[in-house]
Structures are given as structure tokens and as C-alpha cells.
C-alpha positions as protocol buffer text, in pm:
chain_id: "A"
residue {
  index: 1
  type: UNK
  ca { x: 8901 y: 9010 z: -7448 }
}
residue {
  index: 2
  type: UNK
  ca { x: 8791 y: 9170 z: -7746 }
}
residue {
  index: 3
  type: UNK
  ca { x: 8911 y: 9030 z: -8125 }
}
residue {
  index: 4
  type: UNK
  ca { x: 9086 y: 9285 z: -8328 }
}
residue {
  index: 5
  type: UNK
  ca { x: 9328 y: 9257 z: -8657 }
}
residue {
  index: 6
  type: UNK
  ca { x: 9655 y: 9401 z: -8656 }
}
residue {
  index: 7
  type: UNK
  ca { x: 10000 y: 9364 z: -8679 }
}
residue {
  index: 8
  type: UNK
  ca { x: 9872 y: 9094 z: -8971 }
}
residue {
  index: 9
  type: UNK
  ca { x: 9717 y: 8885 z: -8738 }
}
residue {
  index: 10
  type: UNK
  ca { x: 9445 y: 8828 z: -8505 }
}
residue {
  index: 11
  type: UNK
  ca { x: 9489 y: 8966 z: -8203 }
}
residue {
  index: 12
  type: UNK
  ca { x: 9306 y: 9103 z: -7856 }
}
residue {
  index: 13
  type: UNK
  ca { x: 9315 y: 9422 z: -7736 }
}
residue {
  index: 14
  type: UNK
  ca { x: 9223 y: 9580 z: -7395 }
}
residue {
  index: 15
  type: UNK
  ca { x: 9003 y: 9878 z: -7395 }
}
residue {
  index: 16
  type: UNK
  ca { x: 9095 y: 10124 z: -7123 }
}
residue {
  index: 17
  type: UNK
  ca { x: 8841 y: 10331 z: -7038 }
}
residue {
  index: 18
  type: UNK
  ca { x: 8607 y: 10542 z: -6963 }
}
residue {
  index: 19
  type: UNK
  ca { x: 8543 y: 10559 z: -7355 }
}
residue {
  index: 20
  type: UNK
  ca { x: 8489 y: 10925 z: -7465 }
}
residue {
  index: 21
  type: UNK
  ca { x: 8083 y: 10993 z: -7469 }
}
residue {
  index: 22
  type: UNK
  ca { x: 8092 y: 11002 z: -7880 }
}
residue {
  index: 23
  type: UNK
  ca { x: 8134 y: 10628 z: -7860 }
}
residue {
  index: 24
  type: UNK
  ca { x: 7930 y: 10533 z: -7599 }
}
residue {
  index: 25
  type: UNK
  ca { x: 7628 y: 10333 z: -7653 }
}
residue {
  index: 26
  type: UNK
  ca { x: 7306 y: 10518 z: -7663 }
}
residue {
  index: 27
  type: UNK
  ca { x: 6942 y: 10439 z: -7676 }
}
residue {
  index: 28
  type: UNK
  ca { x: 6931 y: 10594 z: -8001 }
}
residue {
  index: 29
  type: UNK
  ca { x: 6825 y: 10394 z: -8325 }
}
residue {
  index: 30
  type: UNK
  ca { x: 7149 y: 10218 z: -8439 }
}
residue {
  index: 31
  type: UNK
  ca { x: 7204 y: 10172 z: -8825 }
}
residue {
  index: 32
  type: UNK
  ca { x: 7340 y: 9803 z: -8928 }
}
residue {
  index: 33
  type: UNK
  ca { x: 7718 y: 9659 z: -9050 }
}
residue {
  index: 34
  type: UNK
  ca { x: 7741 y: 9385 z: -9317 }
}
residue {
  index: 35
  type: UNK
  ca { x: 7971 y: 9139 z: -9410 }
}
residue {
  index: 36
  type: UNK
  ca { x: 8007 y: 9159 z: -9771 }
}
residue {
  index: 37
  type: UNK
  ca { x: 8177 y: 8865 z: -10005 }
}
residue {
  index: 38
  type: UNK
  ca { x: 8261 y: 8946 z: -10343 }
}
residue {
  index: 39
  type: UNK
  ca { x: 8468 y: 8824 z: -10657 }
}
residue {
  index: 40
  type: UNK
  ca { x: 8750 y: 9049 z: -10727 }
}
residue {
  index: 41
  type: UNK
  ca { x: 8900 y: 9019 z: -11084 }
}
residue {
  index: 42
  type: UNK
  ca { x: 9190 y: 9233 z: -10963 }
}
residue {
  index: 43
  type: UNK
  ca { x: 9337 y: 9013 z: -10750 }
}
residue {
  index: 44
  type: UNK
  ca { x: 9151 y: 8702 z: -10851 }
}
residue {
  index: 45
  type: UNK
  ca { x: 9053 y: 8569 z: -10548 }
}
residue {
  index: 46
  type: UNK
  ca { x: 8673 y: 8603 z: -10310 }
}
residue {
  index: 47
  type: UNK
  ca { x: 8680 y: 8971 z: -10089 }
}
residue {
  index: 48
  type: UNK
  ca { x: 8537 y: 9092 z: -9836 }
}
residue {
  index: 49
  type: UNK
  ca { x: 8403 y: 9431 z: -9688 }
}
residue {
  index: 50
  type: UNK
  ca { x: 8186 y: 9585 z: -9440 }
}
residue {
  index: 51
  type: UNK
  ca { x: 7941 y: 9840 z: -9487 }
}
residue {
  index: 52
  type: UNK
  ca { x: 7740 y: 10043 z: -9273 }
}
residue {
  index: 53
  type: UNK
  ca { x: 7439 y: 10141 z: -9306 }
}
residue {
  index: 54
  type: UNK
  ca { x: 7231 y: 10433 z: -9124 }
}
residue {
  index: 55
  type: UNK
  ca { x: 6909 y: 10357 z: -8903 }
}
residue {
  index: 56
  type: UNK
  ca { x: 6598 y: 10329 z: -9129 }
}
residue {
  index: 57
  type: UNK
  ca { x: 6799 y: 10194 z: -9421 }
}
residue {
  index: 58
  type: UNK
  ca { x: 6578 y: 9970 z: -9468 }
}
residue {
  index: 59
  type: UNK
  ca { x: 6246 y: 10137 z: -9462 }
}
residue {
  index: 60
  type: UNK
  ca { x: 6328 y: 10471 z: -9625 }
}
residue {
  index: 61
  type: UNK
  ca { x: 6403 y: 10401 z: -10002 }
}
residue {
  index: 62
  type: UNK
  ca { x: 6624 y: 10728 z: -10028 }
}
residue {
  index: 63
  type: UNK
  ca { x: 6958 y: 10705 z: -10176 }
}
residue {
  index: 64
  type: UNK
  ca { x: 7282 y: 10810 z: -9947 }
}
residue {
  index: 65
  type: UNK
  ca { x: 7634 y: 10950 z: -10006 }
}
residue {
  index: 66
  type: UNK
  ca { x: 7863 y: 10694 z: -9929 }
}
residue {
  index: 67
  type: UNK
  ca { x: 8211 y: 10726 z: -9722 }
}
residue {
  index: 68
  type: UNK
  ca { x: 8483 y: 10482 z: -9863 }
}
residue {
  index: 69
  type: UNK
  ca { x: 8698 y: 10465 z: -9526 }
}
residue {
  index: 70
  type: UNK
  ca { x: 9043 y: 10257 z: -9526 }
}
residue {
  index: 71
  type: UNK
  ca { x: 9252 y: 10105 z: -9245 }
}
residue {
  index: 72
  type: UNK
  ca { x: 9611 y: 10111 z: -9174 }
}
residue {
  index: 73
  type: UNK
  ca { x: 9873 y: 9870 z: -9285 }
}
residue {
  index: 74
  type: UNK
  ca { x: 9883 y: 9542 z: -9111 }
}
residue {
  index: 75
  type: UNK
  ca { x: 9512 y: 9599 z: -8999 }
}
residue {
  index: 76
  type: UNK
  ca { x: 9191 y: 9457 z: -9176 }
}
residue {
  index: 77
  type: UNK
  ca { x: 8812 y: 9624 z: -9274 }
}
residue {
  index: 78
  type: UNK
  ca { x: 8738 y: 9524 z: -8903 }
}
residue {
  index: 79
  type: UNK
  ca { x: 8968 y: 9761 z: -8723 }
}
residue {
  index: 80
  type: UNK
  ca { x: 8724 y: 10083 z: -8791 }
}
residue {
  index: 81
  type: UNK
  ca { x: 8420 y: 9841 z: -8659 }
}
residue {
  index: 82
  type: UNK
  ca { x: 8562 y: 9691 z: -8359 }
}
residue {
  index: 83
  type: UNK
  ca { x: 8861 y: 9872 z: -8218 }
}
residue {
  index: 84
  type: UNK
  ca { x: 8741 y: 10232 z: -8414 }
}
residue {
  index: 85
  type: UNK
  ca { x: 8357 y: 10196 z: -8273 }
}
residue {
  index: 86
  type: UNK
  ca { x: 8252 y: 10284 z: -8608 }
}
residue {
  index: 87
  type: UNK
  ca { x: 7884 y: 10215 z: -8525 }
}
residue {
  index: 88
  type: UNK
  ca { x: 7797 y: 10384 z: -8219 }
}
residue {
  index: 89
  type: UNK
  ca { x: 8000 y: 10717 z: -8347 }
}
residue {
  index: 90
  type: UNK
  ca { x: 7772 y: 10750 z: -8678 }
}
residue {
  index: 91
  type: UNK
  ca { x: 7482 y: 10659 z: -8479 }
}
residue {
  index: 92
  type: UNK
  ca { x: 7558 y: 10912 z: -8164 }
}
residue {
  index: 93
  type: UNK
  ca { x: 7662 y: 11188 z: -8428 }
}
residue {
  index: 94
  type: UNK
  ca { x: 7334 y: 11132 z: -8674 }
}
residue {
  index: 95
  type: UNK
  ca { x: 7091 y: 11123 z: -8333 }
}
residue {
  index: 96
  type: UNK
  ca { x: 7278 y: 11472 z: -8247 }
}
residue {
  index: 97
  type: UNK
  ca { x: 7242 y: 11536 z: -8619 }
}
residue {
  index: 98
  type: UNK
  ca { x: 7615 y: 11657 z: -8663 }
}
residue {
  index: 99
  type: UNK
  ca { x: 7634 y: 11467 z: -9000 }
}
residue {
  index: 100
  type: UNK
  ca { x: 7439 y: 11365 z: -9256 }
}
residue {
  index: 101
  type: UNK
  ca { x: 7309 y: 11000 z: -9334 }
}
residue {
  index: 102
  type: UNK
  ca { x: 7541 y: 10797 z: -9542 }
}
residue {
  index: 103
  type: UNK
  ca { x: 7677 y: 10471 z: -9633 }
}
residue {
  index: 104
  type: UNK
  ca { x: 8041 y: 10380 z: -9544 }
}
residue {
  index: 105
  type: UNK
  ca { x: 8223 y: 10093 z: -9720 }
}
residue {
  index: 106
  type: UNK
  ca { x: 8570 y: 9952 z: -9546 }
}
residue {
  index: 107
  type: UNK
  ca { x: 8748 y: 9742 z: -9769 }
}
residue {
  index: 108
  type: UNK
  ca { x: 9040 y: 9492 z: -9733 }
}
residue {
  index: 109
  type: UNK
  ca { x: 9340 y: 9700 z: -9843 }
}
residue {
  index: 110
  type: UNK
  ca { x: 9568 y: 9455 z: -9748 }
}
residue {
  index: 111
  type: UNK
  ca { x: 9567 y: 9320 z: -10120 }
}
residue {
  index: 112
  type: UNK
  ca { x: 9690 y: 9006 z: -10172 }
}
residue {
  index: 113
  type: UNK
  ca { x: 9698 y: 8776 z: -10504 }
}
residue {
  index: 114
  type: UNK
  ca { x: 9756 y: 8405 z: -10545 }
}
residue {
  index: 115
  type: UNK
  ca { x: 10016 y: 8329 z: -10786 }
}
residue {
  index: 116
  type: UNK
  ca { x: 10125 y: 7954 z: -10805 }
}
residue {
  index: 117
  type: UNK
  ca { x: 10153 y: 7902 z: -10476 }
}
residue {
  index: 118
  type: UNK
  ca { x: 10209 y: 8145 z: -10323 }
}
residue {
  index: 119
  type: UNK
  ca { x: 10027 y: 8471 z: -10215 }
}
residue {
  index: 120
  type: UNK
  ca { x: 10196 y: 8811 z: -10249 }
}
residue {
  index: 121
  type: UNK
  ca { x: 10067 y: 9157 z: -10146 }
}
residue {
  index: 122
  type: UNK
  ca { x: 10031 y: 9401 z: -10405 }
}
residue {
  index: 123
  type: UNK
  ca { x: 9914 y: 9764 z: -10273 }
}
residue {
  index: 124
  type: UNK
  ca { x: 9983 y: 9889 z: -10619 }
}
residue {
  index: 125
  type: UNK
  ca { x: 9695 y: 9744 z: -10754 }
}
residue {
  index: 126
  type: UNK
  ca { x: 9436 y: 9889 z: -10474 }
}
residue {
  index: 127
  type: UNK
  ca { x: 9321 y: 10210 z: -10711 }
}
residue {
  index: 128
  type: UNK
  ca { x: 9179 y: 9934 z: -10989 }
}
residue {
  index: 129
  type: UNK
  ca { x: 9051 y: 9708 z: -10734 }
}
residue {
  index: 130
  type: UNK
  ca { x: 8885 y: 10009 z: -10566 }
}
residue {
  index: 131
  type: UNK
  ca { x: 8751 y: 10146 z: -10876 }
}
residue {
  index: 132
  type: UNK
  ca { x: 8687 y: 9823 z: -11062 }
}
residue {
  index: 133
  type: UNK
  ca { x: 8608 y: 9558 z: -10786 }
}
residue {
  index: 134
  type: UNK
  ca { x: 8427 y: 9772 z: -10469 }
}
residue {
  index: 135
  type: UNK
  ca { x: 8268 y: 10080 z: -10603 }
}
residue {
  index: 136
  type: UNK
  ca { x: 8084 y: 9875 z: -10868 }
}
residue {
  index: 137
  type: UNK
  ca { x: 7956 y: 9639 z: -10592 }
}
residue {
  index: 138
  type: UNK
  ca { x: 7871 y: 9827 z: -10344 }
}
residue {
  index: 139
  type: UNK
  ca { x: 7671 y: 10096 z: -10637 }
}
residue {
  index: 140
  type: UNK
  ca { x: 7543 y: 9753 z: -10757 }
}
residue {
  index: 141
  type: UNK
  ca { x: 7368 y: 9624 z: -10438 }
}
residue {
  index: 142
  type: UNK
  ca { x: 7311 y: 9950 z: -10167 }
}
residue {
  index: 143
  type: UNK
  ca { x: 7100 y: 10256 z: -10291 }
}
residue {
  index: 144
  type: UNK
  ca { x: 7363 y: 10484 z: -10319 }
}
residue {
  index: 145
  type: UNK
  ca { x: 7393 y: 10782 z: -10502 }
}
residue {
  index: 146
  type: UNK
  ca { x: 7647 y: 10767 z: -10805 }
}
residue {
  index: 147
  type: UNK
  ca { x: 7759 y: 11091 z: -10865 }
}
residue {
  index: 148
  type: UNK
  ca { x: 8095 y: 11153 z: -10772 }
}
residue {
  index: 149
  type: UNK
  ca { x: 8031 y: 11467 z: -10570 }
}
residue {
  index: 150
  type: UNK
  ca { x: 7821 y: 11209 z: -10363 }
}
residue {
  index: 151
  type: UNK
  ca { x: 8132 y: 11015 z: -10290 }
}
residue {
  index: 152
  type: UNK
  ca { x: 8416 y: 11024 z: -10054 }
}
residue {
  index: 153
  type: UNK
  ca { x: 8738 y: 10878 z: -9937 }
}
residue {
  index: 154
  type: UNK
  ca { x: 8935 y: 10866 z: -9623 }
}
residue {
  index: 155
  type: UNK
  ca { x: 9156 y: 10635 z: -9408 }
}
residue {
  index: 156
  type: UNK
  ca { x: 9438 y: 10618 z: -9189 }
}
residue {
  index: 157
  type: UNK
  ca { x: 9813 y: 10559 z: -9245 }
}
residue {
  index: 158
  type: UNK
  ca { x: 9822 y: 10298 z: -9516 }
}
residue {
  index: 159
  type: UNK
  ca { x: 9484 y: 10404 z: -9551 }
}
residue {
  index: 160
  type: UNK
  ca { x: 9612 y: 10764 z: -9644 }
}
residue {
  index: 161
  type: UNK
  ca { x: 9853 y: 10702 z: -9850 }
}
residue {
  index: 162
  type: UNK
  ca { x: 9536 y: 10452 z: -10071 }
}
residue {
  index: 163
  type: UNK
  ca { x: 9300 y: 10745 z: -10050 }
}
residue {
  index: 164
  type: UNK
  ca { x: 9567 y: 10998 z: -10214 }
}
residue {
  index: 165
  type: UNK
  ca { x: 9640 y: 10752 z: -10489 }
}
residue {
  index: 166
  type: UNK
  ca { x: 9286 y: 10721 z: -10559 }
}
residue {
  index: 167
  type: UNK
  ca { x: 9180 y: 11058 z: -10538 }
}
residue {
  index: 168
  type: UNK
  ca { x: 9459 y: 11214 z: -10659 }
}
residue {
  index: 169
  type: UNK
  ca { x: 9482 y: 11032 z: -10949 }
}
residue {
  index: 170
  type: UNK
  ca { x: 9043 y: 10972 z: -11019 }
}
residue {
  index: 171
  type: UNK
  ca { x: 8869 y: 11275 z: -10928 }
}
């Protein structure tokens, strides 16, 4: 079965199918996730994130809008990968050309900070460690275009409720 993250833990999930024709996989060119490792000075400790890429990333030298997309509580930067098909639902709607290129980031916002010892969450801090840790990264190392009207920001649930703080409060 199929590795997910949720509930705060790894766990499998069943897919029950037939999956709807956006997410199936095409022969179509296919853009590229990465596993990302990072030093956060907001929480002081190593993070991680994923971030997609469209197909010819690599070749083109063009700069893309980029889509900061967060997951629900409990869940991880995985769950829009592997249980969300992330991949093949960019890549089927760019072949059909019903969006435009663009890099997405998924971060960790299940924020957690070692104190002692012990490790807390702390969602509070997200908005700095967005703005501070992950945009700065990410604007560092992928050709991304830095304007903010090249930038967005969604998510689900916890997700949401990160997005509004952000956006709300840093347009």
C-alpha cells in the first residue's frame, strides 16, 4: 500500500478507484518534484520542502510564477504529492494548456521547535518562517520570478487558515 502522512504519523492509504482522468497518468512530458533541506532560523532546526517543477525546467532558462500550496493539520508537504497527485494534475492540465507554467513550493507547516528537550509546535510562527525561511530559499535557488504579483498562496484546512495569515497580513 501506498505511504502517506496524516493524522501525525505515517500511515497507508488505499486508493479506490477509477481515479478521475485529471490525475491519470499520461504520455505527456512530466515536470520533476524535489526534496528540499534547508536551515530554518525560525524554528532553529534543518526543513524540508518539495517543489515542483514544470516539464522543460531545465532546458528553458525562463523564470515562472510560483504557487506556495499548504497541507492540512496533522498532514506533511507529502500529502499534495502522494495522496493529492500533485504531479500528474499540473502535468495533464499544462499538456491541455488550462494553466500556465509555474513552480509550486509545499512546505512543512507542521512547525515544530526544539526547546531543551523537548519539541513543541508553534503554528504562530509559520508567517516569519514562510516569509523569512522558504520564500528566500526557494527565490534563492529556482528561477522564479520575484514580484509579488508573480506569487501565490493556497492550502487546505490548516493550510487555509496559514494562507489567510500570510496574505492577509503581507500583501
Amino acid at each position: 500500500l501506498p505511504l502517506g502522512y496524516g493524522y501525525s504519523r505515517p500511515c497507508n492509504f488505499l486508493e479506490i478507484g477509477p481515479c478521475k482522468e485529471e490525475a491519470a497518468l499520461r504520455n505527456i512530458p512530466h515536470g520533476d518534484i524535489r526534496h528540499e533541506y534547508f536551515w530554518s532560523e525560525i524554528t532553529g532546526r534543518m526543513q524540508t520542502c518539495l517543489v515542483y517543477t514544470p516539464p522543460g525546467y531545465e532546458a528553458d532558462g525562463k523564470a515562472y510564477p510560483t504557487l506556495y500550496l499548504q497541507h492540512g493539520f496533522g498532514e506533511n508537504e507529502t500529502g499534495w504529492v502522494w495522496q493529492g497527485r500533485l504531479l500528474t494534475l499540473l502535468d495533464n492540465l499544462l499538456s491541455q494548456e488550462r494553466i500556465l507554467p509555474m513552480v509550486v513550493v509545499m512546505a512543512d507547516g507542521m512547525l515544530r521547535q526544539t526547546e531543551a528537550d523537548s519539541v513543541k509546535l508553534v503554528h504562530r510562527q509559520f508567517p516569519d518562517y514562510l516569509l523569512r525561511d522558504v520564500l528566500p530559499f526557494v527565490e534563492k535557488k529556482y528561477r522564479v520570478k520575484q514580484e509579488k504579483r508573480f506569487r501565490a498562496m493556497a492550502g487546505l484546512s490548516m493550510g487555509s487558515m496559514q494562507t489567510s495569515a500570510v496574505t492577509l497580513s503581507h500583501p
